[in-house]
DRENTOR-461244 format. One record per atom (N, C-alpha, C): z, x, y; residue in one letter. Coordinates in pm, whole numbers, plus 50000, padded with zeros to 5 digits. Each point is the difference from the previous one (the first is absolute). Layout:
ZXYA ...
end
This chain:
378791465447947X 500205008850113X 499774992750132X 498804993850022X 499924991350151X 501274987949982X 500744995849872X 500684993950058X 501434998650052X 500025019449946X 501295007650083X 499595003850115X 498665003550019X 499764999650163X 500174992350069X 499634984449983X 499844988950029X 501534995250049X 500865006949906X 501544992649982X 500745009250107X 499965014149997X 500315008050096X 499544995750157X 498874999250054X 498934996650115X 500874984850025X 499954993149945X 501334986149995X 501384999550103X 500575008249851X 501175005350043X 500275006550180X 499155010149992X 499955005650155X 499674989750131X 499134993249958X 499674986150067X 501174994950028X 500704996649918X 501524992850061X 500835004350019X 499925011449972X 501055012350076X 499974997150156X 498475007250008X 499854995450147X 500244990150074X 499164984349940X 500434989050060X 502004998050042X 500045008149895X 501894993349987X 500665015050134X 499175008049992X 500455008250106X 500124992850165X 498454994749989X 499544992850104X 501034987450069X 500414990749872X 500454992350038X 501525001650061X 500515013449898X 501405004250086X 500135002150119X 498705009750051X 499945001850121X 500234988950156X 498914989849910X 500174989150063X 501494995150057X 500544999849896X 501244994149993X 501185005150093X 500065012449954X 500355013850073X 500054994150169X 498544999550041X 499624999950111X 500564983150073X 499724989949940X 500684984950007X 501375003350048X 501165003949933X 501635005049973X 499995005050162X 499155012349996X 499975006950137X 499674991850130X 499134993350000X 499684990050108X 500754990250018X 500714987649856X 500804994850029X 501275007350054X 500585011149966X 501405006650034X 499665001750172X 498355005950061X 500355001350134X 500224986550091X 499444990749895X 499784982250082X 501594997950043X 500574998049845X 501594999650021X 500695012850106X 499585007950009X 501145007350083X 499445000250190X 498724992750018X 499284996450101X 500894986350056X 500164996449874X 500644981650058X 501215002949988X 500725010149966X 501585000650071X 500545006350105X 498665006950044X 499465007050133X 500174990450102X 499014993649971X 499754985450102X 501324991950016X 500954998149884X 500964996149999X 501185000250094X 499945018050031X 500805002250131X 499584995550119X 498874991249981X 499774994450131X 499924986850031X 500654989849925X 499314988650007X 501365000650106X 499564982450018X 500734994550197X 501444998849896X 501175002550098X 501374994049904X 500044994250183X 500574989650018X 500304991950109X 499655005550111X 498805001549991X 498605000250125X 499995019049997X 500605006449962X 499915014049983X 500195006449848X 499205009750037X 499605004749863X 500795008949992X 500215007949859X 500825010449963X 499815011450066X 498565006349995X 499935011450184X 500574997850035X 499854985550098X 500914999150118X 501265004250048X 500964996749885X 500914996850001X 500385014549998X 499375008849879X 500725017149993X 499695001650148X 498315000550082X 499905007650166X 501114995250046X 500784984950013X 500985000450098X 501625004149964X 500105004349788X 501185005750032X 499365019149993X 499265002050046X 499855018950001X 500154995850178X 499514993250068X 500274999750188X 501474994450000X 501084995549950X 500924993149979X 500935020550007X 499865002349878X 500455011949915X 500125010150146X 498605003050054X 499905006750116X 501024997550113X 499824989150014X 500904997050134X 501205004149970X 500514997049863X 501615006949976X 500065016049991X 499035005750003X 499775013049998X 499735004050120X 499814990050113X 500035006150130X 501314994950081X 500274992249990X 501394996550043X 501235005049962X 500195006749870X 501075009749940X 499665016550036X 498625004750039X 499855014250055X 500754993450134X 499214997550065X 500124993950172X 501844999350002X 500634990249945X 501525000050047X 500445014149890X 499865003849954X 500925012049932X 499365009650051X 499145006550068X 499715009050101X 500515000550080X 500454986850055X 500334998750141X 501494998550041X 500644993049928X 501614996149973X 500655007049899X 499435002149927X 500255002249823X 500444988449908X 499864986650080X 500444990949915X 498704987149958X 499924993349886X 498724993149958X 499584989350008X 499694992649911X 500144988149993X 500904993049963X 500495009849864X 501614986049985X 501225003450103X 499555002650132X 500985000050123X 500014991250120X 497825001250055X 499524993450054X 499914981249961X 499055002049885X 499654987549914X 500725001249888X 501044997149926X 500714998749854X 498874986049925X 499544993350120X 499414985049941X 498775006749890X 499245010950084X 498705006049962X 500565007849869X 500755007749969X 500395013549956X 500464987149841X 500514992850014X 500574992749925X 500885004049866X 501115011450057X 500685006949918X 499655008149939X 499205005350004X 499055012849898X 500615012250050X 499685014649901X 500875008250018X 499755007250134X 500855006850058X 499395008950113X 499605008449944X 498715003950140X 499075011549953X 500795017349979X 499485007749920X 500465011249974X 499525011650048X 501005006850074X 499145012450061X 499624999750162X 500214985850058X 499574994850131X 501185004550071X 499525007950151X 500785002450080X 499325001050196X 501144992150026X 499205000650145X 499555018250065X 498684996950104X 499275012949994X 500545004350155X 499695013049962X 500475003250183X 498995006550088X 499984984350063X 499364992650145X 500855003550110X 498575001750101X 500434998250135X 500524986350023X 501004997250054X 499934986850055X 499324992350026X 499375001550064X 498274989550091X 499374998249841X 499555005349914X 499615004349890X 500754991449859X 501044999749978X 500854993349968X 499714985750026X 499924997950132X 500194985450050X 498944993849947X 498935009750031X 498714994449938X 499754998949893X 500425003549861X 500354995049876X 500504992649973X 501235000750045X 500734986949987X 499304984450031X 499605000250126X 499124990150053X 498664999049889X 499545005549962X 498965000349905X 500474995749864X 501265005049989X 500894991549873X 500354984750025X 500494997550118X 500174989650013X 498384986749988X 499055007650052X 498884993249993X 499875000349883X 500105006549859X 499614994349903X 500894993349939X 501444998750026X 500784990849954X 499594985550063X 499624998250093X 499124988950065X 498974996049908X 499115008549901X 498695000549950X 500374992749857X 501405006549965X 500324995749888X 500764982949982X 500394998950170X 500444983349962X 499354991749962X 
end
């Protein structure tokens, strides 16, 4: 009889240990998986020819903008865009849909336009 106790009391012993050690393991998997997805994090940032990958998206989302202010600005104002003004900028892409010049006072007008023209300036 104590040495079915003995054998049972054992048994549970390495139940546990072997529970224990999964856990471990478990927990290793988890820490290595955040290391790796930390260092492909970092990844988007290393230097590519003196600028880093940030960089490069902040200046095409300020890039993106300027064409979004220079196509309101002349199609408010004229009704006509960039592939009229600049074709160089626009570089054959489709015209926009739905765009129609707005109705401005004159003085008002002018001043869009001129404000279009400044960002076609922004965009050379």
């Amino acid at each position: 009889m104590d040495f079915f106790k003995n054998y049972v009391l054992c048994l549970l012993m390495f139940a546990v240990a072997m529970s224990c050690v999964v856990i471990a393991l478990e927990a290793h998997c988890v820490v290595e998986k955040e290391q790796k997805e930390e260092e492909n994090y970092h990844k988007r940032f290393e230097k590519v020819n003196n600028l880093t990958v940030w960089d490069k998206e902040l200046i095409q989302v300020a890039l993106n903008l300027e064409y979004l202010e220079a196509e309101f600005f002349l199609w408010s104002s004229v009704g006509k865009g960039l592939d009229k003004f600049a074709p160089y900028l626009a570089k054959g892409g489709p015209h926009p849909i739905g765009v129609q010049k707005a109705n401005l006072p004159p003085l008002l007008a002018d001043v869009f336009f001129q404000f279009g023209l400044q960002e076609v300036g922004h965009l050379r």
